[in-house]
C-alpha positions as CSV (number, residue, x, y, z in Angstrom):
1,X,12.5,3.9,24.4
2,X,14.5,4.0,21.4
3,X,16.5,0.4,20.3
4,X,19.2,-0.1,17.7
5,X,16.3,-0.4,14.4
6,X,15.7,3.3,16.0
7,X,18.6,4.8,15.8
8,X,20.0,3.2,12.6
9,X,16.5,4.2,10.5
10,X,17.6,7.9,11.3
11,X,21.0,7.4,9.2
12,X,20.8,9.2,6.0
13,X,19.9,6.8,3.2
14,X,21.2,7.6,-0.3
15,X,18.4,7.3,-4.0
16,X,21.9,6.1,-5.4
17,X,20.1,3.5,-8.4
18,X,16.7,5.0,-8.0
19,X,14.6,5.3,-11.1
20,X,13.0,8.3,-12.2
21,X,9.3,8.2,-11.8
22,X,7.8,5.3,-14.5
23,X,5.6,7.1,-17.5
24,X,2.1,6.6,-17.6
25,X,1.3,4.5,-19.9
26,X,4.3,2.3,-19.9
27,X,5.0,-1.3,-19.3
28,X,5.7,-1.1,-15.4
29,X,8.8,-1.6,-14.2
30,X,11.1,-4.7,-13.4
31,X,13.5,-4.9,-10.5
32,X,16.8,-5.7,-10.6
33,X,15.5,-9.4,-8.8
34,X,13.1,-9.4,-11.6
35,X,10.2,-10.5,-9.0
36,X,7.5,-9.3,-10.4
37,X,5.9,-10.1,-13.7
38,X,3.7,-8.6,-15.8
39,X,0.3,-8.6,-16.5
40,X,-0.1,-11.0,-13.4
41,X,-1.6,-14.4,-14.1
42,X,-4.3,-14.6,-13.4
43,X,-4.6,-10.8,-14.7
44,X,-6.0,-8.2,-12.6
45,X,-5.3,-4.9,-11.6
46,X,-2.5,-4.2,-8.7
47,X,-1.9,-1.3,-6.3
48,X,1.5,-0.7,-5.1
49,X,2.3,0.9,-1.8
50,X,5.3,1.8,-0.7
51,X,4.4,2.8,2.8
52,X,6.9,4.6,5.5
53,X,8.6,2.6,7.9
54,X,7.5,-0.5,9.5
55,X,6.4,1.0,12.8
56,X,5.7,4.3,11.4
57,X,1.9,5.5,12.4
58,X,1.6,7.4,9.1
59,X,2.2,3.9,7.1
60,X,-0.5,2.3,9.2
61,X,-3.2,5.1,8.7
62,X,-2.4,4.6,4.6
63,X,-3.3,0.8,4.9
64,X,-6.6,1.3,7.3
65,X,-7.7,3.8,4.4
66,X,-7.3,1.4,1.7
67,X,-8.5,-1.0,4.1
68,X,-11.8,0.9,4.9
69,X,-11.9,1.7,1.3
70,X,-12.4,-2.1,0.0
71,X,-14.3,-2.9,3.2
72,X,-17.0,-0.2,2.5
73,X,-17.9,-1.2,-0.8
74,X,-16.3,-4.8,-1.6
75,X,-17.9,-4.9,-5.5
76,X,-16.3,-2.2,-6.3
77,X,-13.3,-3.8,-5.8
78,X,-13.9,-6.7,-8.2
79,X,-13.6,-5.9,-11.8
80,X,-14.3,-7.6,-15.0
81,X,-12.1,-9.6,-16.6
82,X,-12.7,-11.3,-19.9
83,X,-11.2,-14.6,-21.2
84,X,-11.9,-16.3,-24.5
85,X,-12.9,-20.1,-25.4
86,X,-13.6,-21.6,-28.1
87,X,-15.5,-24.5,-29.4
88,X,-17.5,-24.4,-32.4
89,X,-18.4,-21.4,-31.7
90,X,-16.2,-18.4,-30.2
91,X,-17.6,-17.2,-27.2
92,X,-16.7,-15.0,-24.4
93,X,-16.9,-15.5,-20.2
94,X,-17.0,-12.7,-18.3
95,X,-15.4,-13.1,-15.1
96,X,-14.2,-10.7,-11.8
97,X,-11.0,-10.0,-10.5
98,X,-10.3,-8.8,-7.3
99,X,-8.0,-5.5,-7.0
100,X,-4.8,-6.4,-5.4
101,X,-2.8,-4.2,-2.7
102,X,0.4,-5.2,-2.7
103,X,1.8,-3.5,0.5
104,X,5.9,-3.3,0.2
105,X,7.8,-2.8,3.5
106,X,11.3,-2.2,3.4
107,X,12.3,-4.4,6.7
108,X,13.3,-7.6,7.4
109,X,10.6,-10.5,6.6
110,X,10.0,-11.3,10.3
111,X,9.2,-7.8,11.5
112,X,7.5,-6.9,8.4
113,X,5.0,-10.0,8.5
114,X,4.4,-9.2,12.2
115,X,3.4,-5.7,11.3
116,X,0.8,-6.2,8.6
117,X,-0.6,-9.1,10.6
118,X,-1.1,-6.6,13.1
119,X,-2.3,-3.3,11.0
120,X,-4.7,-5.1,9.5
121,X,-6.1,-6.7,12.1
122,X,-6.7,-2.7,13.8
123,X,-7.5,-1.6,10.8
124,X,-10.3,-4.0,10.5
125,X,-11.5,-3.5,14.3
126,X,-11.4,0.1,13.7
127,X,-13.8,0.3,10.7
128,X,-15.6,-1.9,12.6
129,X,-15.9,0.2,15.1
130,X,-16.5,3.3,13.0
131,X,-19.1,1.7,11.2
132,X,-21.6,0.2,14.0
133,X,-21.0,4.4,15.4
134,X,-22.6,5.7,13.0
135,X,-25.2,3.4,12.1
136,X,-28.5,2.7,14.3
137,X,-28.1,-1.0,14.8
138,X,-25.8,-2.5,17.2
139,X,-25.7,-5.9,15.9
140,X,-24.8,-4.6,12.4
141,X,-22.6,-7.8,11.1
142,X,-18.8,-8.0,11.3
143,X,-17.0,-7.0,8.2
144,X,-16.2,-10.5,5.8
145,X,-12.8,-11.0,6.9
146,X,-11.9,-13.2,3.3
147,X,-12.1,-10.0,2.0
148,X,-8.7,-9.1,3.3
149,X,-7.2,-12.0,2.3
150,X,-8.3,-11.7,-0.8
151,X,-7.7,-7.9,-1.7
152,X,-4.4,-7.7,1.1
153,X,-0.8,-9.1,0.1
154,X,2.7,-8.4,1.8
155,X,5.9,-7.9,-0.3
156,X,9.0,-7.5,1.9
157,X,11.4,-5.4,-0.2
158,X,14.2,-5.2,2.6
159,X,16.9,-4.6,-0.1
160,X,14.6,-1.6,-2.0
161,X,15.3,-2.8,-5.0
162,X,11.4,-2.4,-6.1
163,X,10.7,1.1,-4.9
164,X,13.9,2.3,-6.6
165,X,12.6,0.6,-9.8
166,X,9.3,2.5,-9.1
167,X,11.3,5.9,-8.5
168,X,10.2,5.7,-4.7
169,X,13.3,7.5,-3.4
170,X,14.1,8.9,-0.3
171,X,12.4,12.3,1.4
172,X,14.0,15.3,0.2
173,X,15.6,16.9,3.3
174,X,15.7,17.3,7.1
175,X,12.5,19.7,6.7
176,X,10.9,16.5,4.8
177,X,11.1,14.0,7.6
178,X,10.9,16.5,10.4
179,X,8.0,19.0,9.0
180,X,6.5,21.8,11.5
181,X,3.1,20.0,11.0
182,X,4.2,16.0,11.2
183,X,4.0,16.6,15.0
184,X,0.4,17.9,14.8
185,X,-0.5,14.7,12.8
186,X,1.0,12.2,14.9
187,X,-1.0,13.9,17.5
188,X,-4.3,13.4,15.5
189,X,-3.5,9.9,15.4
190,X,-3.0,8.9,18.5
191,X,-6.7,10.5,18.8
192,X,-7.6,8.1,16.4
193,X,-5.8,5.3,18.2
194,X,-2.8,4.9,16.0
195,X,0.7,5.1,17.4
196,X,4.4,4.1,16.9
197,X,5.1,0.7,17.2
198,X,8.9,-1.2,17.1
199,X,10.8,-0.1,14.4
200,X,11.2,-2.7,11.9
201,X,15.0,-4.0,11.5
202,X,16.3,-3.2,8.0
203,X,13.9,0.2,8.5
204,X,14.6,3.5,6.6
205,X,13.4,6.8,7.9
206,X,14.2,8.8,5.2
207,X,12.5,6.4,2.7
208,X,9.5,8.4,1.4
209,X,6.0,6.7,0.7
210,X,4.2,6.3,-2.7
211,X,1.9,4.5,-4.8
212,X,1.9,2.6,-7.9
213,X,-1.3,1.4,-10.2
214,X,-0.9,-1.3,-12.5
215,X,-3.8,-2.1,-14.7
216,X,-4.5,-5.8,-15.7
217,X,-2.7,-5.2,-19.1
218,X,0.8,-4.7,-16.8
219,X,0.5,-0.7,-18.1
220,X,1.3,2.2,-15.2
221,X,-1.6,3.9,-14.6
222,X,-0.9,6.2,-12.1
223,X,2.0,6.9,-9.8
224,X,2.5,9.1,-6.8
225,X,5.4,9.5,-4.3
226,X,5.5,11.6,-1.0
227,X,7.5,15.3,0.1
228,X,6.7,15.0,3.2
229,X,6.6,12.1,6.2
230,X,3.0,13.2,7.0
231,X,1.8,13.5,3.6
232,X,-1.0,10.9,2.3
233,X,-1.8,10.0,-1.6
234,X,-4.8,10.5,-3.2
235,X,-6.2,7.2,-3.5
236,X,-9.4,8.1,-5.1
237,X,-7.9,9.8,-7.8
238,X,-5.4,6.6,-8.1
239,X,-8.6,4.2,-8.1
240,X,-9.8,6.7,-10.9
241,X,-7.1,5.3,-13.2
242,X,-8.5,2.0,-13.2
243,X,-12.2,3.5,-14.2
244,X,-13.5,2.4,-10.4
């Protein structure tokens, strides 16, 4: 049953004030709020995504990859980080750092914090559930559920002032959002258990997904942005950029 957050998603949005795509390499981008700072204290490497909709089932299957990405091997998801002291002597400590996934929704605050409360909760039950299926034991142990608390963050952007400083514009045309093989997709997914939910107030349709890294010295590392509603990022090849 379509509401009003339905029917106004589906008006045309405009990449008026979008940025063109940040150059690896550089110093990564400020908003115009000027939210988020640079290398992050304490510093440690960030991952951007700029998922679809909130409500859209190709933004939830994005964050139960990541999600089954960090769950599957948690070490690999803490990297070194070194911090000088000095005494008499200098000397060197060699911490970790977690990766951080900074997930950026383009709805209100309330519908957006209801939505990632919810994804990851299925996302963790599903890898869950994956996981005991293909291994031999039954009582395999529950995933360690700090772990998404640690590697998981929200970042309402309802204004989109950070994906247009990202270069996150909107899906090139009608063909984009509509493609001959989204319907196929949304298919597989309800396979997989994964369906629309309410549309988000403050929700754009035609807003495309992407991806941001930032390494712990605040540099872009890799970016990547979506032609299609359906289409999914490589996040191996962004995880790559971090030497993970």
């Amino acid at each position: 049953m379509f509401i009003i957050s339905d029917l106004l998603s589906l008006v045309p949005s405009s990449d008026k004030g979008t940025a063109p795509p940040p150059v690896i390499g550089s110093s990564a981008p400020k908003d115009s709020k000027n939210r988020l700072h640079f290398p992050l204290e304490p510093a440690r490497p960030l991952f951007l995504l700029f998922p679809r909709h909130v409500g859209c089932p190709f933004a939830e299957k994005q964050v139960h990859q990541l999600v089954a990405l960090v769950l599957s091997n948690p070490s690999r998801f803490s990297v070194p980080s070194s911090s000088s002291s000095s005494d008499d002597v200098e000397r060197t400590t060699i911490t970790t750092v977690p990766v951080t996934f900074l997930i950026v929704t383009h709805s209100d605050l309330t519908s957006s914090r209801s939505w990632f409360a919810s994804v990851l909760n299925d996302a963790v039950l599903a890898f869950t559930t994956s996981s005991r299926s293909t291994t031999t034991s039954s009582s395999s142990p529950p995933p360690d559920s700090s772990l998404i608390a640690q590697h998981f963050s929200l970042f309402p952007d309802p204004s989109g002032t950070l994906s247009s400083a990202y270069g996150i514009g909107s899906l090139p045309s009608y063909s984009s959002l509509f493609s001959k093989t989204m319907w196929a997709e949304i298919a597989k997914l309800k396979e997989e258990g994964i369906v629309n939910r309410t549309t988000g107030g403050g929700s754009d349709r035609w807003k495309s997904q992407g991806a941001v890294v930032i390494g712990s010295d605040g540099l872009v590392k890799w970016w990547w942005k979506g032609e299609k509603a359906e289409e999914e990022g490589d996040w191996e090849e962004g995880l790559r950029s971090l030497g993970i």
